[in-house]
C-alpha positions in Angstrom: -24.6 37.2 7.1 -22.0 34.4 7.2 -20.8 33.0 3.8 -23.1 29.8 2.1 -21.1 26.6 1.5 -21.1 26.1 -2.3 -23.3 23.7 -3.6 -22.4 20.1 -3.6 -21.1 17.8 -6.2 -21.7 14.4 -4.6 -20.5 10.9 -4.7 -24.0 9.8 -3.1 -27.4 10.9 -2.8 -28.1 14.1 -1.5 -29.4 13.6 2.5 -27.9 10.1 2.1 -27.4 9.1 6.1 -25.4 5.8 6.9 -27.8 3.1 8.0 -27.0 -0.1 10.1 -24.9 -2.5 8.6 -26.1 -5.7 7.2 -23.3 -7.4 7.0 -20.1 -8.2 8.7 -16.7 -8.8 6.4 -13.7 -10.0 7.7 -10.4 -10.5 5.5 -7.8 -12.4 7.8 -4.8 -12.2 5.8 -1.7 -11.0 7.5 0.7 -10.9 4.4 1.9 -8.0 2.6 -0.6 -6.7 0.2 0.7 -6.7 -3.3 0.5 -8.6 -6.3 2.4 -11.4 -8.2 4.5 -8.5 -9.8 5.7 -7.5 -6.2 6.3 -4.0 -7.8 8.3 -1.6 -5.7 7.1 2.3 -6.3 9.1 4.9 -6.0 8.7 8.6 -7.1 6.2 10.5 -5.0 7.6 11.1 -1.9 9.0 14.2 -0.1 12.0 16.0 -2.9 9.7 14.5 -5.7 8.4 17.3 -7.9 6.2 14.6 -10.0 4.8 12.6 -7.1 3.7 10.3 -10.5 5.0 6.5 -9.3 7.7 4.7 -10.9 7.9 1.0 -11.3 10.7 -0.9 -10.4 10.6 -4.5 -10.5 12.8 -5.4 -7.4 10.8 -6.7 -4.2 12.2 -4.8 -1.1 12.9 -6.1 2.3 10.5 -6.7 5.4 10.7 -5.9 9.0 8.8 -6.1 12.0 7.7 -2.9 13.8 7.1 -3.4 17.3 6.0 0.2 18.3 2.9 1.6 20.2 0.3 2.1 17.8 -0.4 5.3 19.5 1.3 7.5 21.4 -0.3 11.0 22.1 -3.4 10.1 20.8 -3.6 10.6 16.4 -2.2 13.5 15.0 -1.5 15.2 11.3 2.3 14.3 12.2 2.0 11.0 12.8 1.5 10.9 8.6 4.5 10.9 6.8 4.1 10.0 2.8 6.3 7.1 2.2 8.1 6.2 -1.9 4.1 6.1 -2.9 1.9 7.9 -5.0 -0.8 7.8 -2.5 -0.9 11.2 -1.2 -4.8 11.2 -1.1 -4.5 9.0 1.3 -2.0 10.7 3.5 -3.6 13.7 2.9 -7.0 12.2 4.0 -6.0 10.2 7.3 -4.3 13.3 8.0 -7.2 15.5 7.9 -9.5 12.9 9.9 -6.3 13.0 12.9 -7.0 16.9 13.0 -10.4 16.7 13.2 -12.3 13.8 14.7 -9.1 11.9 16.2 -11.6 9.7 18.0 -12.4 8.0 14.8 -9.0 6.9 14.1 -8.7 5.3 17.3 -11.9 3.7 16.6 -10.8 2.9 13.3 -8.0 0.6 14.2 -7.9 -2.0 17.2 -4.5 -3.7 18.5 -4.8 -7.5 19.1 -2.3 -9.1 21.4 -0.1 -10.2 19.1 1.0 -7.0 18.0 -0.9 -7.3 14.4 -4.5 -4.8 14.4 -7.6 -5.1 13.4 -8.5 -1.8 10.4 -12.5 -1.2 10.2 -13.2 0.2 7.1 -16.6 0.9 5.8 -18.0 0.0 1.9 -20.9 1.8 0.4 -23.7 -0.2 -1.2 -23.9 1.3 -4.8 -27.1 0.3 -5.4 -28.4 0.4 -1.5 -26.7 3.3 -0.6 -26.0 1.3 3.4 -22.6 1.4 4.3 -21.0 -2.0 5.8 -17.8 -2.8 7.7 -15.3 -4.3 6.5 -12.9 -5.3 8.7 -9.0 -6.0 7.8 -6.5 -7.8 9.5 -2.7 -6.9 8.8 0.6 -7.3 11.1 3.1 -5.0 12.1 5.7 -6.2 8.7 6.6 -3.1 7.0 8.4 -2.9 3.7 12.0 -1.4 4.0 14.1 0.8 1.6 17.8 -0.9 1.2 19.0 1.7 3.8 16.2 0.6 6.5 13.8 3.0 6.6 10.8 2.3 6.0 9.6 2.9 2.3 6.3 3.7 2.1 3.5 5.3 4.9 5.0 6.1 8.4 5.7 8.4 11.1 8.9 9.2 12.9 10.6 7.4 14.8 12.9 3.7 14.7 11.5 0.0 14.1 11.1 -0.3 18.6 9.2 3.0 19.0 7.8 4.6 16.0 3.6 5.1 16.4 1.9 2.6 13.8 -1.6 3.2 13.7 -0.9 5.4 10.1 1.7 2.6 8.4 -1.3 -0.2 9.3 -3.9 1.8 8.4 -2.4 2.5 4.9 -1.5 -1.3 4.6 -4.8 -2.2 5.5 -6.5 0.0 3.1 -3.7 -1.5 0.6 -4.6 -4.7 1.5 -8.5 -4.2 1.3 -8.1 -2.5 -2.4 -5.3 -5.1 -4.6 -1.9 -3.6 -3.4 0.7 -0.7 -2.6 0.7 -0.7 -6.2 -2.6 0.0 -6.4 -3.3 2.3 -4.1 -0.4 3.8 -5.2 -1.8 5.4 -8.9 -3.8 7.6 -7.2 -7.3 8.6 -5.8 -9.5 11.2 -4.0 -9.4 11.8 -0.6 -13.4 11.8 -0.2 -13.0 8.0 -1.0 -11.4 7.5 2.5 -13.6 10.1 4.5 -16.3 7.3 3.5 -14.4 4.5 4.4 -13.8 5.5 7.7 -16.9 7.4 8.9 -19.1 5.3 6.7 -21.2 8.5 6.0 -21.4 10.2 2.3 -18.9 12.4 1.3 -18.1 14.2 -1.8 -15.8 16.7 -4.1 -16.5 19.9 -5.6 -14.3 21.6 -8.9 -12.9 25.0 -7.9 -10.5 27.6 -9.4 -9.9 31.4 -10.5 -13.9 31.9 -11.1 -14.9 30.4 -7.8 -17.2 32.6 -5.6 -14.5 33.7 -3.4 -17.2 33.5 0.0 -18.8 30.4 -1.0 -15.3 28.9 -1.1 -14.1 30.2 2.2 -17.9 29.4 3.8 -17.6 25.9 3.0 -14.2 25.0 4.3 -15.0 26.9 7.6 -19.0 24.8 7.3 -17.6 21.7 7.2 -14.4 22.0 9.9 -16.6 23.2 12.1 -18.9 20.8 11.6 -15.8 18.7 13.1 -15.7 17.6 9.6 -12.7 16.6 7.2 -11.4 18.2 3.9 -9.2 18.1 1.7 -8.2 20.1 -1.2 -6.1 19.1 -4.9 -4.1 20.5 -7.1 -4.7 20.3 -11.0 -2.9 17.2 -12.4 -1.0 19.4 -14.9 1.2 22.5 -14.2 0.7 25.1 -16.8 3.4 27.2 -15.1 1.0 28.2 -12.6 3.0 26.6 -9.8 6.7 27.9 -10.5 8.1 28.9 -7.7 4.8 28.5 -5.2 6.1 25.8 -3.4 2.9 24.0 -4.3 2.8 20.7 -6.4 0.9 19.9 -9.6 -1.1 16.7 -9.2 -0.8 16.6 -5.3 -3.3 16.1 -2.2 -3.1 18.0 0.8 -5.4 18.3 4.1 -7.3 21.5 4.9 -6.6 22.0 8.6 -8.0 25.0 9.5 -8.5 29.1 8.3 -7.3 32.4 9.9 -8.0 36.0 8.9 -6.3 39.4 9.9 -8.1 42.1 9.0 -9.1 42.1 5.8 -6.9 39.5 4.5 -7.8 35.6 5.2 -5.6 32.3 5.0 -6.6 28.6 4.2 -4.3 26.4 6.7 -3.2 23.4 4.7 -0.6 20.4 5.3 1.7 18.8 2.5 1.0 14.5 3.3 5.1 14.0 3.1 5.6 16.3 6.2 7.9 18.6 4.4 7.7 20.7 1.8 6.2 24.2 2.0 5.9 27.8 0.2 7.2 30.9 1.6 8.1 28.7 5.3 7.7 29.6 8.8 10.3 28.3 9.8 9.8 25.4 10.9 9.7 22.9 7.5 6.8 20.3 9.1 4.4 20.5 5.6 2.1 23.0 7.6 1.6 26.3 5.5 -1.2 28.7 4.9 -1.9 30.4 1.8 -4.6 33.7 0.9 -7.6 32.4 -0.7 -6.8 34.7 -3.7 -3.6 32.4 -4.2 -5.7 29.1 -3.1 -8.7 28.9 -5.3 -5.5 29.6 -8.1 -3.4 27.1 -7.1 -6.5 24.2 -6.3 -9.0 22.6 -8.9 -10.9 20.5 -5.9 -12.5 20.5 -2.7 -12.9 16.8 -1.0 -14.9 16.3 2.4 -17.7 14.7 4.0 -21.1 16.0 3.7 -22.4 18.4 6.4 
């Protein structure tokens, strides 16, 4: 008999479906989101062992970014964590890439003046409907002093890098107060509603966790088409000396594989780099026993089956 997810801690009402919306929002403000402080964080990104943000008061510089939004269609690649703690985030859009790529196209629409339109969708708390919320944000992309870009992006110059991942994580910037804000932090099953406007929600695991129901209800819900995600505990006890694996960190759950006896969770590191016992080839993409997972993660993100 095939392993039984574990039972759900929700965000939302068990059976919750989304409904139609009722209403249509629309912010047209194509500036950079932040706030008066014009912070610049700093502190999370890829060499970062506490991706915990530091503020800096210095605003940085802005450039225009004239690239494709996509190229070969959205990919876990295409995300690159940026000098912000928002590796949820990364971690999240990353996961929806891998595993229902037609909803980030869907997600964001180009207009013809090179700025995009960013659907989001916002849950009723007392209703329960989801609505759309739409954003609208141009192609300007903070810098670092040595002109790269400093927070989310993917590879490539100012003339050809892909952009759908940098707008989308200025939109949601945008939408939520500021890079600052987005920046301290969050839960990936936050974003799974925002773009599929459908429930989602997280579940605690760790060294007492039913070993089957763990590994039934990552396989339940990719191959639902489905995305997860999975967190580390916010403090290191020691447990993560030496694993390769961060304290206090988000990654996307991409996939599982088993030989023989032995079975792997497939996971990706949001800054692209950064891996335990590598392959090889140091893209973030790693896969770890589920003997060493459910010791190394306190949480299970994802959207309701």
């Amino acid at each position: 008999m095939a392993p039984q997810p574990l039972a759900r801690k929700v965000s939302s009402p068990d059976g919750l479906e989304p409904r139609a919306p009722k209403q249509l929002v629309t912010l047209d403000v194509p500036v950079q989101p932040r706030s008066s402080d014009d912070v610049y964080l700093a502190g999370s990104g890829p060499g970062w062992v506490d991706p915990a943000p530091a503020q800096v008061d210095r605003a940085p510089p802005v450039a225009l970014y004239t690239g494709p939004l996509f190229k070969d269609g959205p990919s876990p690649a295409d995300v690159q964590q940026g000098q912000l703690g928002d590796c949820y985030m990364c971690a999240a859009m990353a996961g929806l890439a891998a595993t229902n790529p037609k909803a980030v196209r869907e997600l964001i629409k180009p207009r013809p003046d090179g700025s995009a339109d960013v659907t989001f969708y916002e849950r009723d708390v007392v209703s329960g409907q989801f609505h759309p919320v739409v954003i609208h944000v141009d192609a300007e992309l903070y810098e670092s002093r040595g002109g790269e870009v400093l927070y989310g992006h993917a590879k490539g110059e100012r003339g050809s890098m892909e952009l759908w991942f940098p707008l989308v994580e200025k939109a949601y910037a945008q939408w939520k107060g500021g890079y600052e804000t987005v920046g301290l932090g969050g839960v990936q099953n936050e974003l799974f509603e925002a773009v599929l406007g459908r429930p989602a929600g997280w579940l605690a695991i760790g060294e007492q966790s039913d070993r089957e129901a763990v590994w039934g209800t990552i396989q339940a819900t990719l191959q639902a088409g489905l995305p997860i995600g999975a967190a580390t505990q916010s403090f290191d006890d020691g447990r993560y000396a030496n694993t390769g694996v961060h304290a206090n960190h988000g990654y996307s759950v991409l996939g599982t594989e088993q030989q023989g006896a032995e079975r792997f969770v497939v996971l990706r590191n949001p800054w692209g780099e950064g891996e335990p016992r590598g392959d090889g080839v140091d893209d973030g993409v790693f896969r770890l026993e589920l003997e060493d997972f459910v010791k190394l993660y306190g949480q299970l993100q994802f959207t309701l089956v």
